[in-house]
Every structure is written in structure tokens, then in C-alpha cells.
N, C-alpha and C positions, 0 to 999 in steps of 0.2 A: 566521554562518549565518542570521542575521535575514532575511526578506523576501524568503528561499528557497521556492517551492512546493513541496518536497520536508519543509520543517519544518514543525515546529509545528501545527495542527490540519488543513492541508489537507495534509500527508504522511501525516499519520494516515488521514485518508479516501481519500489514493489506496492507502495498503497495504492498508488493510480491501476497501477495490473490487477489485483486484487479488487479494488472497487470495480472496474469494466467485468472481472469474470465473475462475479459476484450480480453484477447487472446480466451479462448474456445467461446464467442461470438461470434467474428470475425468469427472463419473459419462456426460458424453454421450459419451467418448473408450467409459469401460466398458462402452458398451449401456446403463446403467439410465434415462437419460434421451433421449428419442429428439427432440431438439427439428428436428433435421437430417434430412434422407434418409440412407440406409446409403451411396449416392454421394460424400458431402463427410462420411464420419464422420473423417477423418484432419483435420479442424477442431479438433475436440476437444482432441487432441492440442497442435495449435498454440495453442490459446487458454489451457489447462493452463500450459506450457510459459511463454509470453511472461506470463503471472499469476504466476509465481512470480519468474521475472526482474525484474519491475517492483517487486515487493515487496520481494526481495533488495535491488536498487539502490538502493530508497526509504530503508528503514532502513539499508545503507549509508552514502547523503547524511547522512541524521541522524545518524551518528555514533555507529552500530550504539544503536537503540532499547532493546535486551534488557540494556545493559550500567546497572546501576543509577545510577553515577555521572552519565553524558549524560541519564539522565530526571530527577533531580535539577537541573542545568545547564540544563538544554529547561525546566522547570518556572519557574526564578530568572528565567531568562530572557523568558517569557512573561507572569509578574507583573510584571517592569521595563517592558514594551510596554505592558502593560494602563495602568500607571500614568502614563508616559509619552502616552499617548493622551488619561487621562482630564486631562492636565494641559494638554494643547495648546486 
């Protein structure tokens, strides 16, 4: 899984990105945020929607994030890189 964009600290910032624009959808999907005209409020939705998919599939890739053991493994594996790097 090494030198996957979906591991390691830049998975974690596309699922945090994903999860926020997945949130700022939502409240513009609900009306409370009106960043849109009422013309293209069916955006919202779509942006909603594809934020939560990209976060599903992210932690997914990683090898379901929430499971304690893989953040363990994701953890070993990132102090082996770190070390690795400062060795080269």
C-alpha cells in the first residue's frame, strides 16, 4: 500500500476534504447555505453525494481506516518510511 495517494497522510487529507465538501453540500442541498442560485440548487446534492463516495472509497483503499488493527499497521508502516527516508 506504500506510495498510494489514497494512504497515509495525503488519504487522510483527501477524506477530511471530501468529508467538509460533502458537509458544505449538504447544508447548500438544505437551503441553509445559499452559495448557488435556487437554478443549480440540485448541485448540492451532487457535491453531497460524490464527498461521501470519495471518502467511502478513500478509507476503503486504506484498508477500512476505523478498523484499529490497519491504523496500527498504517502507523508501523509510516515510522518504517520515516526511518527509511531519514536513512537514505
Amino acid at each position: 500500500m506504500n506510495g498510494s495517494i489514497t494512504y497515509g497522510p495525503m488519504g487522510r487529507f483527501i477524506s477530511a476534504l471530501a468529508i467538509i465538501s460533502a458537509f458544505i453540500g449538504s447544508l447548500q442541498a438544505s437551503g441553509m447555505l445559499n452559495l448557488l442560485p435556487p437554478k443549480y440548487s440540485w448541485l448540492g446534492l451532487v457535491v453531497t453525494a460524490a464527498g461521501l463516495l470519495i471518502a467511502g472509497f478513500s478509507e476503503r483503499l486504506q484498508g477500512g481506516a476505523s478498523n484499529k488493527e490497519t491504523r496500527i499497521a498504517a502507523q508501523q508502516s509510516d515510522s518504517k518510511n520515516e526511518i527509511e527516508a531519514a536513512n537514505k
